[in-house]
C-alpha positions as CSV (number, residue, x, y, z in Angstrom):
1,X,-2.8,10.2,5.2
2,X,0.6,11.7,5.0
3,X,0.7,16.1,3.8
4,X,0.4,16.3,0.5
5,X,3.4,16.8,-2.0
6,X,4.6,19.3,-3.6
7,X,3.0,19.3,-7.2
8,X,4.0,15.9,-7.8
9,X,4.8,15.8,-11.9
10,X,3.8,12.5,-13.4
11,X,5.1,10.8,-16.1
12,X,3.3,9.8,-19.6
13,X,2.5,6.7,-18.0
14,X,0.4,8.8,-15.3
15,X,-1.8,5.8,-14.8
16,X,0.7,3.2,-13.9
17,X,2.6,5.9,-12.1
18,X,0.1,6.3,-9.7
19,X,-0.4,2.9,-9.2
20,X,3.2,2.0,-8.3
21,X,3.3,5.5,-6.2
22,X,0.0,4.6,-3.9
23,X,1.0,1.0,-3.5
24,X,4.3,2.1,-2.1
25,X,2.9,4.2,0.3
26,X,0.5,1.5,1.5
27,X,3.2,-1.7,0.9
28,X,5.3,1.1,3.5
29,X,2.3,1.7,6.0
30,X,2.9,5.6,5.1
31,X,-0.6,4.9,4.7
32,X,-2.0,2.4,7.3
33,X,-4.1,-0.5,7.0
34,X,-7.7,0.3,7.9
35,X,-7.4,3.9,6.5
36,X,-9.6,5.3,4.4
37,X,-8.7,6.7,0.5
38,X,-10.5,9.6,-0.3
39,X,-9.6,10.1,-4.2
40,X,-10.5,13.9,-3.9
41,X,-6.9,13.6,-1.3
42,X,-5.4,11.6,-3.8
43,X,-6.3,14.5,-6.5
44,X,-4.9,17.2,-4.8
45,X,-1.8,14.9,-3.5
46,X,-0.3,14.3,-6.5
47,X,-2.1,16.8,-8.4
48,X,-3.8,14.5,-11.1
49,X,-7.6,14.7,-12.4
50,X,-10.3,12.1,-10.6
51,X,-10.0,9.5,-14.1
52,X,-6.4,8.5,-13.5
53,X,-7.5,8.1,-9.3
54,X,-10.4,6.2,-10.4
55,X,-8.2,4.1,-12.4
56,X,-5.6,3.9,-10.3
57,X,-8.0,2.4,-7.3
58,X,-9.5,0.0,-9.5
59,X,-5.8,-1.4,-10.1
60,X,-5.1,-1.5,-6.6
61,X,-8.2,-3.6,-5.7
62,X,-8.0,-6.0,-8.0
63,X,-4.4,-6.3,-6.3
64,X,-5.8,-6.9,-3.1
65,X,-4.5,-3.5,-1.5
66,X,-7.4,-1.8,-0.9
67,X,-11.4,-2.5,-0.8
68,X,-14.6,-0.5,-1.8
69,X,-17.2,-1.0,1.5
70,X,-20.8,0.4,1.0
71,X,-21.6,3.1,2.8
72,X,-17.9,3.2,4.0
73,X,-15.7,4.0,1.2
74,X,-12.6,2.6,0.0
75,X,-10.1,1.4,2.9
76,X,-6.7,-0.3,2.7
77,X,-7.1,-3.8,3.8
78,X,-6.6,-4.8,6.7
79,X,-3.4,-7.6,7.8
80,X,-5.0,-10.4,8.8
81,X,-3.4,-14.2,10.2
82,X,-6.0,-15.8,7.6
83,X,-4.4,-14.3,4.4
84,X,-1.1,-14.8,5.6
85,X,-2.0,-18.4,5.6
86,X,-4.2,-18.7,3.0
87,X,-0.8,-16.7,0.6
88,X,1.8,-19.2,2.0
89,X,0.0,-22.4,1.4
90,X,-0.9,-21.0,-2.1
91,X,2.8,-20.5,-2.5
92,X,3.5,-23.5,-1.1
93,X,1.6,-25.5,-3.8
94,X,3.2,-23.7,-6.1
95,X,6.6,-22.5,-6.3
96,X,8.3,-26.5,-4.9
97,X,7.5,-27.8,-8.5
98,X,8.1,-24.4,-10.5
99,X,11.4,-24.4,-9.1
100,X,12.2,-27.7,-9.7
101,X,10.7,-27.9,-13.3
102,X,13.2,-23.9,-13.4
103,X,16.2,-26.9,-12.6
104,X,15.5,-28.3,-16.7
105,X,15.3,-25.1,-18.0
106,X,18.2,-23.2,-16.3
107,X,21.2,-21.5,-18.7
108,X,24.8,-21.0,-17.1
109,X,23.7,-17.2,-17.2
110,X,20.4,-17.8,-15.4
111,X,23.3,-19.7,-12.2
112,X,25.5,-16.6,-12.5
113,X,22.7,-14.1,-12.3
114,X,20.7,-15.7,-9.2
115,X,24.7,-16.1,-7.7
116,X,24.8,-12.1,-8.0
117,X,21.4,-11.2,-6.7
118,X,22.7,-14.1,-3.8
119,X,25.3,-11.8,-2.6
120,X,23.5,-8.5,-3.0
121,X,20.8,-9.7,-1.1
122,X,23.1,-10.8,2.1
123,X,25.9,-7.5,1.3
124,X,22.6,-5.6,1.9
125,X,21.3,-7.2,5.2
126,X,17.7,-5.8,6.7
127,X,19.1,-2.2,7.1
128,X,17.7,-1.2,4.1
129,X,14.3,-2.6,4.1
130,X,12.9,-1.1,0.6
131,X,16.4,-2.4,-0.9
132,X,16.6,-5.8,0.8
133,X,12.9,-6.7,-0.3
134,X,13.4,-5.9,-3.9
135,X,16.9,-7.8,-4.0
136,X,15.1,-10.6,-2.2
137,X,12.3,-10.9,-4.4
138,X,14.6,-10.3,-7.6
139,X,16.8,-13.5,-6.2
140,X,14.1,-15.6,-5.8
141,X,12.3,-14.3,-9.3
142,X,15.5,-15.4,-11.2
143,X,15.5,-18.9,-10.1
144,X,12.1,-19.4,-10.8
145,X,12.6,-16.8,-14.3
146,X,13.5,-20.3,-16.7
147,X,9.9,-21.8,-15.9
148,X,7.6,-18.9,-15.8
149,X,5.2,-18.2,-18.5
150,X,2.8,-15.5,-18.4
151,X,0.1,-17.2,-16.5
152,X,2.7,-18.3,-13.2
153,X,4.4,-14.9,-13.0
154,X,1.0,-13.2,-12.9
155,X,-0.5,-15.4,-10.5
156,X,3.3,-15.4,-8.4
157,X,3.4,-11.5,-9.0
158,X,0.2,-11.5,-6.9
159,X,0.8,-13.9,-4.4
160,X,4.2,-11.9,-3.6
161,X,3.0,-8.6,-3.6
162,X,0.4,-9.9,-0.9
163,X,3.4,-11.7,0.9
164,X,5.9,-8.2,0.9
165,X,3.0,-6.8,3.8
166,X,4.0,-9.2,6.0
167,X,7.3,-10.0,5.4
168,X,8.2,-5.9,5.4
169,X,6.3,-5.9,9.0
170,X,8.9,-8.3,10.5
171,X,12.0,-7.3,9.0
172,X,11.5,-4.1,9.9
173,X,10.3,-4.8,13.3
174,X,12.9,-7.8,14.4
175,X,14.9,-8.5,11.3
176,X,13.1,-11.7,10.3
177,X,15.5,-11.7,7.5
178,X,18.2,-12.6,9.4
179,X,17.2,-16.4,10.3
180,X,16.3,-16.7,6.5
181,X,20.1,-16.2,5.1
182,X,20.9,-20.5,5.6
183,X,17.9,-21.2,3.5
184,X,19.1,-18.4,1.0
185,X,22.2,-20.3,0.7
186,X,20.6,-23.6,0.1
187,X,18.4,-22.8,-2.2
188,X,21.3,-21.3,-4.4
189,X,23.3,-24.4,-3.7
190,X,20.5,-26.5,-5.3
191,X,19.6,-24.3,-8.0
192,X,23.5,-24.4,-8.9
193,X,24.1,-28.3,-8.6
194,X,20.8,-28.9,-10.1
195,X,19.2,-31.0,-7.8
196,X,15.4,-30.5,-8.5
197,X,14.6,-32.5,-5.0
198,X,16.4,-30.8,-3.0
199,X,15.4,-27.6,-4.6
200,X,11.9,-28.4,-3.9
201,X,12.5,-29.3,-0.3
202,X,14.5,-26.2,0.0
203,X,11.9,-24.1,-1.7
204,X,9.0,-25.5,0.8
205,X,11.1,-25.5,3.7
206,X,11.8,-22.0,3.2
207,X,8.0,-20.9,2.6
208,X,7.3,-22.6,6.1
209,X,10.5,-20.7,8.1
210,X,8.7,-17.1,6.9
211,X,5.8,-17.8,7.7
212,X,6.5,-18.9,11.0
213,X,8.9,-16.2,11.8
214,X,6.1,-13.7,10.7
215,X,4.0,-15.4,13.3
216,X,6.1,-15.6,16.1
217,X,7.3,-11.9,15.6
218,X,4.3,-10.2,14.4
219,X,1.4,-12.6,15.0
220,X,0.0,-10.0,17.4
221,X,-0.5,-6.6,15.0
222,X,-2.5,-9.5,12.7
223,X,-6.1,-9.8,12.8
């Protein structure tokens, strides 16, 4: 685990601000996968009592971030081929048909909002990697925003927060990002014309060129 901070001064929201401030440092491998979370470290870290850790861990388990192992303690999960898979077939099934049913939904702002996030996401490039993954999921959020209720961005919020390990791996390491700017493109070409087959096609074929990029570039670090 990295040195501890400085007295770390949380916010009201201490609960959810732990939360978003451990994930981070897993989602950046500060803290590896495989490590162990001692919440007595995590006390004196950000200088917080053990109910707010406690919380805080439960949060990020039911998240899929970390597990509780008898005998061993909590541990960050470990990257693994089989959830890669598992998370892009899941996505698979799922965002093709949100994105097309999005198509019926879609307002002239909801166009001119994914056509901004479009050209912040490719202005930004993989140099940035914290920057380029929230504009990228931000782009593909607002093309999906028009047929999302509760339930699908839950379930999507869980699926992509899962997918961001892996993807973050391979920008980082070769700039995966770089073969995914055509689809990018295509995808905001359909979304603009309103064509919900190609859309669906794009969508899909998009899911599969990650995935396999991830593979090809990182398959090896995966267990």
């Amino acid at each position: 685990m990295a040195p501890r901070s400085n007295n770390v001064a949380l916010s009201s929201g201490i609960n959810r601000e732990l939360v978003d401030r451990v994930r981070a440092l897993i989602l950046t491998r500060e803290i590896p996968s495989g490590s162990r979370l001692l919440p007595k470290d995590l006390q004196e870290r950000f200088g917080v009592s053990v109910v707010p850790v406690r919380e805080a861990l439960r949060t990020l388990e039911a998240e899929g971030l970390i597990i509780t192992v008898p005998r061993k303690g909590t541990m960050v999960t470990e990257l693994t081929l089989s959830e890669l898979e598992n998370t892009y077939a899941m996505r698979r099934l799922i965002e093709p048909p949100l994105m097309a049913q999005a198509l019926a939904e879609r307002t002239p702002g909801d166009v001119a909002l994914a056509t901004s996030l479009h050209d912040e996401l490719h202005e930004l490039g993989g140099a940035d990697v914290d920057r380029w993954l929230d504009a990228h999921r931000r782009f593909h959020e607002s093309m999906l925003a028009p047929a999302l209720n509760p339930t699908a961005r839950r379930v999507l919020g869980q699926l992509w927060l899962t997918s961001e390990r892996y993807v973050r791996l391979g920008v980082t390491a070769f700039h995966v990002d770089e073969p995914a700017q055509h689809d990018h493109r295509a995808l905001l070409d359909a979304f603009t014309a309103g064509d919900r087959e190609a859309i669906s096609v794009e969508t899909a074929r998009h899911l599969d060129l990650v995935e396999a990029l991830i593979k090809a570039h990182v398959g090896d670090q995966l267990q």
